[in-house]
ZAMARGU-4260 file (C-alpha; in steps of 0.2 Angstrom, whole numbers, plus 5000, padded with zeros to 4 digits):
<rodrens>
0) 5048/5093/5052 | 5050/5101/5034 | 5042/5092/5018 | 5044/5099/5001 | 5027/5097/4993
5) 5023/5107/4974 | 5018/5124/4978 | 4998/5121/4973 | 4995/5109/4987 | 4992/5116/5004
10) 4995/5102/5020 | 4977/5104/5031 | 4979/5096/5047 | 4996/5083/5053 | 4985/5067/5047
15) 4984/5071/5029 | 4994/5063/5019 | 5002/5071/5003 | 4993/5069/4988 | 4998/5065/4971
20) 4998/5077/4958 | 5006/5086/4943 | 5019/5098/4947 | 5018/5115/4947 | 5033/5124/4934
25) 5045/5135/4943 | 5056/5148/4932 | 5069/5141/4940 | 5077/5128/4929 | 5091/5116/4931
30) 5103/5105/4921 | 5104/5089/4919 | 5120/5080/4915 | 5126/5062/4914 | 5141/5055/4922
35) 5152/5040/4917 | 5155/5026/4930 | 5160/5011/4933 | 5153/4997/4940 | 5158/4989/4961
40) 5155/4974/4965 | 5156/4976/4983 | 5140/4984/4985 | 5130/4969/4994 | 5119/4979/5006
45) 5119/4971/5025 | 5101/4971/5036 | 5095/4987/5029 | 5110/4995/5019 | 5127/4999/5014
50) 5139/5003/5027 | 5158/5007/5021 | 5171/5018/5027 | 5170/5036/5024 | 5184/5035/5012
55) 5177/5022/5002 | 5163/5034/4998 | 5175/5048/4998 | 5190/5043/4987 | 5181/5032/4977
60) 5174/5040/4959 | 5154/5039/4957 | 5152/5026/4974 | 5138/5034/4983 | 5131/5039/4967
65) 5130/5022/4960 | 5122/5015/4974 | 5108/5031/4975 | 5105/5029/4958 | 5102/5008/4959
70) 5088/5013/4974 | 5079/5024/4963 | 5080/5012/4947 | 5069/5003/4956 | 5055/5012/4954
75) 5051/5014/4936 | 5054/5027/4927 | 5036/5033/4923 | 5031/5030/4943 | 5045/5043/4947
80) 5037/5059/4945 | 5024/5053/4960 | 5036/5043/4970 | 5040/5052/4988 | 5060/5051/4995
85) 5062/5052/5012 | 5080/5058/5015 | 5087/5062/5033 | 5100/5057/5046 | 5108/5058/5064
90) 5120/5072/5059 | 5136/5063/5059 | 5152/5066/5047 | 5148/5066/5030 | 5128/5066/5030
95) 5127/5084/5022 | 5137/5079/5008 | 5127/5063/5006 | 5110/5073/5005 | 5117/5083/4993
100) 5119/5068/4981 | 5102/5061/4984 | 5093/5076/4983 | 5103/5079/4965 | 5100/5062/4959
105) 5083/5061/4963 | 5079/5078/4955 | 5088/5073/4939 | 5079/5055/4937 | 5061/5061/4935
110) 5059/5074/4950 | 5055/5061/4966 | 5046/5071/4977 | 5059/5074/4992 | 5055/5075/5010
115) 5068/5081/5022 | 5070/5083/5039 | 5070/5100/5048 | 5092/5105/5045 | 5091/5088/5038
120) 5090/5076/5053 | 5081/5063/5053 | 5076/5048/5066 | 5075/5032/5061 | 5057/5029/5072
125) 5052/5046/5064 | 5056/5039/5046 | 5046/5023/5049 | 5031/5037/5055 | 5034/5046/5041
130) 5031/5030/5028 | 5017/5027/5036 | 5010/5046/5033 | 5019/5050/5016 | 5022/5033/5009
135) 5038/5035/5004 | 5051/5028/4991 | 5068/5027/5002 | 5073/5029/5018 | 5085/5038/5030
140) 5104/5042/5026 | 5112/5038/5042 | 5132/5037/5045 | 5141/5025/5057 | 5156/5026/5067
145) 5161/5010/5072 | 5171/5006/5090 | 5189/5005/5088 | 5192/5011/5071 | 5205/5026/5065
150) 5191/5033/5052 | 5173/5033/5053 | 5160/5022/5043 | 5146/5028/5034 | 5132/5021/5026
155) 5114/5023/5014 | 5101/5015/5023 | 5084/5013/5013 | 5067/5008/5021 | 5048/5002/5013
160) 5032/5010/5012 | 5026/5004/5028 | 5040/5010/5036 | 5052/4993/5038 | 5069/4993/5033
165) 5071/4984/5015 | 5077/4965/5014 | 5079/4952/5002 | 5068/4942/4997 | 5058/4959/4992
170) 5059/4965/4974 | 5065/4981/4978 | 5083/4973/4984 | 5084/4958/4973 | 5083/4972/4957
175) 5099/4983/4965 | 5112/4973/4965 | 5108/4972/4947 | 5107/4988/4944 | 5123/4994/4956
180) 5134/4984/4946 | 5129/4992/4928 | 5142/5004/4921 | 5128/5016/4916 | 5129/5036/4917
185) 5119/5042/4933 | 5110/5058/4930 | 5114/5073/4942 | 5109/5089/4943 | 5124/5098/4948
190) 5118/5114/4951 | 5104/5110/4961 | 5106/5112/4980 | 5098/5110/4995 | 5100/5121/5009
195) 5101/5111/5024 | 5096/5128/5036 | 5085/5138/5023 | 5065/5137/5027 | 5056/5127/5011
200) 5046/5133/5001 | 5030/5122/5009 | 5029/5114/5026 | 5021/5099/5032 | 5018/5099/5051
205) 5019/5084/5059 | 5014/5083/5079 | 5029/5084/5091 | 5020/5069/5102 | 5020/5057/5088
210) 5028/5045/5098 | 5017/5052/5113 | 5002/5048/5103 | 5008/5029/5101 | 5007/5028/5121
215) 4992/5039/5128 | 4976/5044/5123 | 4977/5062/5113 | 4976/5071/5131 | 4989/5061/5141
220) 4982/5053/5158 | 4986/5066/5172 | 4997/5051/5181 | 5009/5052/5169 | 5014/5072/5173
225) 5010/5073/5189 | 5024/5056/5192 | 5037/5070/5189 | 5031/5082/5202 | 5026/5066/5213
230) 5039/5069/5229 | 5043/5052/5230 | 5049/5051/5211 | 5065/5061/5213 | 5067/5069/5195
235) 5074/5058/5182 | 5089/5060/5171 | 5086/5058/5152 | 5105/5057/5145 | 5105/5059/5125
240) 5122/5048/5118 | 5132/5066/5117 | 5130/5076/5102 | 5116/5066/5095 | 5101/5072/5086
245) 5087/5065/5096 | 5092/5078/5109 | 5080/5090/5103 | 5065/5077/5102 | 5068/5074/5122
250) 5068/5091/5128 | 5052/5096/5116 | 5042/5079/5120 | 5046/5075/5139 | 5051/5091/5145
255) 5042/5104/5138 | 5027/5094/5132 | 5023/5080/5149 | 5032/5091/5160 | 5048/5083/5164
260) 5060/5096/5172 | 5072/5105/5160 | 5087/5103/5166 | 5084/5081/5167 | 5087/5080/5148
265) 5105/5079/5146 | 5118/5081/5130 | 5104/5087/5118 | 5116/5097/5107 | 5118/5088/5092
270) 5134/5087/5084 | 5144/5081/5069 | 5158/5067/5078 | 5148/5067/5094 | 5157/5075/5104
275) 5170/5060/5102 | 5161/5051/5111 | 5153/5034/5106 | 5135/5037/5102 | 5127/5020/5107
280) 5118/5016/5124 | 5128/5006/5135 | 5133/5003/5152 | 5150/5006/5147 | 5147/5021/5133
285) 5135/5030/5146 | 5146/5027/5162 | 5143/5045/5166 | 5123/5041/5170 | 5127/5025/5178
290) 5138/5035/5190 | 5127/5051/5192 | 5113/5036/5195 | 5123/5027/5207 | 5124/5042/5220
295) 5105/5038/5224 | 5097/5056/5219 | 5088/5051/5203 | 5073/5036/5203 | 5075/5034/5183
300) 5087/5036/5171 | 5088/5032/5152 | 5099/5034/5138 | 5096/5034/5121 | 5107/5033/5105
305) 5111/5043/5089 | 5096/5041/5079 | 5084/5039/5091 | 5080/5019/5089 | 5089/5012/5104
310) 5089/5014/5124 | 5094/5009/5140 | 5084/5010/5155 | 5091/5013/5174 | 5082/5013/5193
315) 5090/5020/5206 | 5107/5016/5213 | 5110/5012/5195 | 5101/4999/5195 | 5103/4991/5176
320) 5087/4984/5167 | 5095/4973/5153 | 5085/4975/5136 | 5079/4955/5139 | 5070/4960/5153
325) 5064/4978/5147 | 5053/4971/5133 | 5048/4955/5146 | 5042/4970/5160 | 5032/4981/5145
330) 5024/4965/5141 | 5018/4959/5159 | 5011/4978/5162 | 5004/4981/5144 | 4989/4986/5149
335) 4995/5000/5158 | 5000/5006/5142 | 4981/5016/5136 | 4987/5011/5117 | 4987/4994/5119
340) 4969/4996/5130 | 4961/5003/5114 | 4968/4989/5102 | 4972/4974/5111 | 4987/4963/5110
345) 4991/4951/5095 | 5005/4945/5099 | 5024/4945/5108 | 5043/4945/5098 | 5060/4944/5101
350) 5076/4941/5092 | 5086/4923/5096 | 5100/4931/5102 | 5088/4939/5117 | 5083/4931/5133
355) 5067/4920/5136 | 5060/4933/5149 | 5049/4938/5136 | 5044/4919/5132 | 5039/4918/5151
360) 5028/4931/5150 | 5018/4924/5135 | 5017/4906/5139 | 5009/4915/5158 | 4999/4926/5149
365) 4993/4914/5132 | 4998/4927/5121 | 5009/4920/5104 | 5028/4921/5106 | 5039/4923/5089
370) 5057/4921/5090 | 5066/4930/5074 | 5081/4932/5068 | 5090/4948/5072 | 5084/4963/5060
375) 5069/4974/5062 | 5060/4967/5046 | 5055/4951/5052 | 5046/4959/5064 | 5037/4972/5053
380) 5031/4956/5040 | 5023/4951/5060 | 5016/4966/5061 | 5009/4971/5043 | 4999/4951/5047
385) 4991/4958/5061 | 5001/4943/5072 | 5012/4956/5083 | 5010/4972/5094 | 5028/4970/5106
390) 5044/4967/5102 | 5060/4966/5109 | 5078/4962/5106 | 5094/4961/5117 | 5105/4974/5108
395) 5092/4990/5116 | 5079/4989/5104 | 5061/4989/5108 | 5046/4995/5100 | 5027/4992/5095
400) 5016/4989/5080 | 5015/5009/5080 | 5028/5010/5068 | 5042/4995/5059 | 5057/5001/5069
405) 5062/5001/5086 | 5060/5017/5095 | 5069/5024/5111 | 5055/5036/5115 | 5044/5027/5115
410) 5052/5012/5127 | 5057/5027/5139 | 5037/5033/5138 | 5032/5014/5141 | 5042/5014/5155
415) 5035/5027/5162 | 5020/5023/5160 | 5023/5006/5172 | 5029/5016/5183 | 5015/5029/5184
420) 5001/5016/5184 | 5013/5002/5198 | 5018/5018/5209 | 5036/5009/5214 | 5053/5010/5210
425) 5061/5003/5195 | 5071/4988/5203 | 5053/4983/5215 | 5044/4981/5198 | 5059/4968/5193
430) 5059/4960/5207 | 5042/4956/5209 | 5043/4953/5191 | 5058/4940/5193 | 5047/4932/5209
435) 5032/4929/5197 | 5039/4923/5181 | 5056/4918/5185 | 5072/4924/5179 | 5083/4922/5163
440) 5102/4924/5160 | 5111/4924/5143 | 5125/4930/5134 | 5129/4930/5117 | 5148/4930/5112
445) 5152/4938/5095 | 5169/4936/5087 | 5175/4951/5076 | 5186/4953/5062 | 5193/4935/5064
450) 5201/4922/5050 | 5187/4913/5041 | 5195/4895/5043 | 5197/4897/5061 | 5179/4906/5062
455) 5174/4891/5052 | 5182/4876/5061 | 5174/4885/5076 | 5157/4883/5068 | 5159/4867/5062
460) 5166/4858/5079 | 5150/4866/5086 | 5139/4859/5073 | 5145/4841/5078 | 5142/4846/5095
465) 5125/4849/5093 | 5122/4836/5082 | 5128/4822/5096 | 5111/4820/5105 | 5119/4813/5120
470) 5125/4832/5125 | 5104/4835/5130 | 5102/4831/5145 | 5121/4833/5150 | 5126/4842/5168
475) 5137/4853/5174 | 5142/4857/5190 | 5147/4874/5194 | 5150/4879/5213 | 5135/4874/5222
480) 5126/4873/5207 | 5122/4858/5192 | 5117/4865/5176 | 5109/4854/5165 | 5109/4855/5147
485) 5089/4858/5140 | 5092/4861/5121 | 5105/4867/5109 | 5102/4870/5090 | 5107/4879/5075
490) 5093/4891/5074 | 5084/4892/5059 | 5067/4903/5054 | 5052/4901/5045 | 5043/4917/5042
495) 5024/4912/5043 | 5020/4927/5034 | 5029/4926/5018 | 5036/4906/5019 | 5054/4912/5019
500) 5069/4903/5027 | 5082/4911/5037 | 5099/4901/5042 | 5117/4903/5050 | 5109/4919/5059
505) 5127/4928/5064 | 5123/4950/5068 | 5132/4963/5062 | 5150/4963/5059 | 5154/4948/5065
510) 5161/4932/5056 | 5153/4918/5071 | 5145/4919/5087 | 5134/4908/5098 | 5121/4912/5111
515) 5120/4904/5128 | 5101/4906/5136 | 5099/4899/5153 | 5083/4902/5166 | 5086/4903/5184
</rodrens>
């Protein structure tokens, strides 16, 4: 990891944090000019950003720099010269030129201290880290190619300080709309670039076993390694989304740090489109490991995606652990887990759309249960109050109170850790999980690109449904079975933390949807 610091200061040891300070005058001197811009009023950023088609960004005059600029207006002007940028991504199309502008614009407002990534990648777990350590002002550049589309999506994703990704009702986002929509001149320095290969001119060594370190004690437990060279754990297969860049961070922390055999950690090449393929986790994106873990040869398999956030877990046989169930497992073996030995547990999470597993096990276990909306930020407000350490939601994330995102590396270590301390396969520790605290099954239904006035009658005629009392209660036979109707509601959330309300919860790009929850 590279961190461009002022030449006088000199990083001692991977917990110091960079410290503020005059800078240091270089001969080298740059210009600084001014452009003239207009104003977009489309740039409403979603859960943590602003996501757009390439060509929006591409074709349209000043758009990406208009939207930099308002994230660094946020900080005042005389704050600037101290302020830390954090600037990264997973190495898709479009990312170089997109670090380019930041680095240029933030150089030009005031010289915001930049820290980038080693050839400017970035994980989204590793920015969160890196907030916590540099106290950054931004957040990760990451691009997203969306399923089904002719041309890719890209997008400016910004985090906080503490590492969580920024969300109204914060100050910082409730000033940049404001100031996106200003026809103002942007400063740039032009001539200013940032090699994305080139060495810097100062280094700023973070550990390798960051995520590691979230897990185990500073010396890992020996049952960790010694469960890859155990001959009744046939070697697992670690599949990286292909082309992605968390590829390097596999091979380096389970293979060649905890002794996971080399040729287990698969696609760990990154690469700009992926290879073609799709980079998220999924038993229908990764069918590839599902079938290599169908043949019986591998105990454990796990896939993770672009930037390193979200994973997948699978037994042998392909046996498929749904995220629901992940976070519910971590939580009824937490203890396994030496981290959470050392400081306790505060409390459990997951998003509405996910499953009640994870309810079960805190009702058994008298730990607190949130329920959330989706987005990582409600969880981190949790967190920062000292009222969560797990979290979970259904569309692969899970993480800890280590850091404010999820983090794939460290659910895969988690796992592992179970499996080290129970000593049987993935689908036993299911199923004597399932025969201890029951069993959930849910789905969620999401309804893409579709007419707002049908989207609309849709949520209405729902609304009236739920409304009419007389549905509790009601039964419905299926097969051999009678389902009976426990509780149906338009979710709404209350944040204990910071009082705010959160209403018509409806992820990502979707115009409706519904979940269905139901216990065995």
């Amino acid at each position: 990891m590279y961190c461009t610091v002022p030449a006088q200061e000199k990083i001692k040891n991977q917990n110091e944090r960079v410290r503020s300070g005059p800078r240091k005058q270089t001969a080298t001197m740059v210009k600084i000019v001014t452009v003239k811009t207009k104003a977009y009023q489309d740039q409403k950023p979603g859960t943590s950003g602003l996501r757009k088609r390439v060509k929006v960004f591409q074709s349209s005059a000043n758009y990406a720099e208009n939207f930099i600029q308002s994230i660094i207006s946020t900080v005042e002007p005389a704050h600037r010269q101290e302020a830390t940028l954090v600037v990264g991504g997973d190495g898709r199309f479009y990312m170089k030129e997109a670090i380019q502008l930041i680095v240029r614009i933030a150089a030009a407002n005031g010289g915001t201290r930049p820290v980038l990534g080693r050839r400017r990648h970035l994980l989204i777990p590793e920015s969160s880290f890196l907030s916590t350590k540099l106290s950054h002002l931004g957040g990760p550049f990451e691009g997203v190619r969306e399923k089904g589309r002719d041309a890719p999506s890209t997008g400016v994703e910004q985090g906080l300080h503490n590492g969580q990704p920024s969300s109204l009702p914060h100050p910082f986002l409730i000033r940049r709309p404001h100031l996106s929509n200003l026809t103002s001149h942007p400063p740039l320095c032009r001539t200013f670039h940032c090699s994305l290969i080139a060495p810097p001119a100062a280094e700023y060594s973070l550990p390798a076993l960051f995520a590691v370190e979230a897990i185990l004690p500073r010396t890992p437990p020996p049952s960790l390694p010694s469960l890859f060279c155990c001959p009744k754990f046939c070697f697992l297969v670690l599949r990286c989304m292909p082309g992605i860049v968390v590829g390097p961070y596999v091979k380096k922390i389970l293979c060649e740090e905890l002794g996971a055999p080399a040729n287990s950690a698969v696609n760990c090449v990154p690469l700009e489109d992926f290879g073609g393929h799709h980079p998220d986790p999924n038993l229908t994106y990764a069918a590839d490991l599902v079938e290599t873990m169908k043949t019986g040869e591998h105990d454990f398999g796990a896939a993770f995606d672009g930037d390193g956030d979200r994973n997948m877990i699978l037994g042998k046989h392909g046996f498929f652990v749904n995220p629901s169930d992940s976070v519910a497992v971590i939580a009824a073996n937490i203890f396994s887990i030496p981290y959470f030995q050392q400081t306790g547990v505060r409390g459990f999470a997951r998003s509405m759309p996910t499953s009640g597993a994870l309810d079960r096990v805190a009702n058994a276990t008298k730990i607190a249960l949130y329920e959330t909306p989706t987005g990582w930020k409600f969880f981190g407000n949790l967190m920062d109050a000292s009222k969560l350490s797990l979290c979970g939601e259904e569309s692969f994330g899970t993480s800890s109170d280590h850091i404010r995102e999820k983090d794939g590396l460290w659910a895969v270590l988690a796992w592992l850790s179970i499996l080290a301390t129970r000593k049987q396969s993935v689908e036993d520790i299911l199923k004597d999980h399932w025969q201890k605290y029951g069993r959930n099954f849910f789905t969620r239904y999401d309804y893409e690109e579709v007419e707002a006035e049908g989207a609309n009658k849709m949520m209405k005629e729902l609304e009236a449904l739920i409304s009419d009392r007389s549905f509790v209660g009601k039964q419905f036979p299926v097969g051999d079975k009678v389902y009976t109707v426990e509780k149906i509601d338009n979710f709404e959330y209350s944040d204990p933390v910071d009082g705010s309300i959160s209403r018509n919860q409806v992820g990502g790009g979707s115009l409706c949807g519904s979940v269905v929850n139901e216990p065995d």
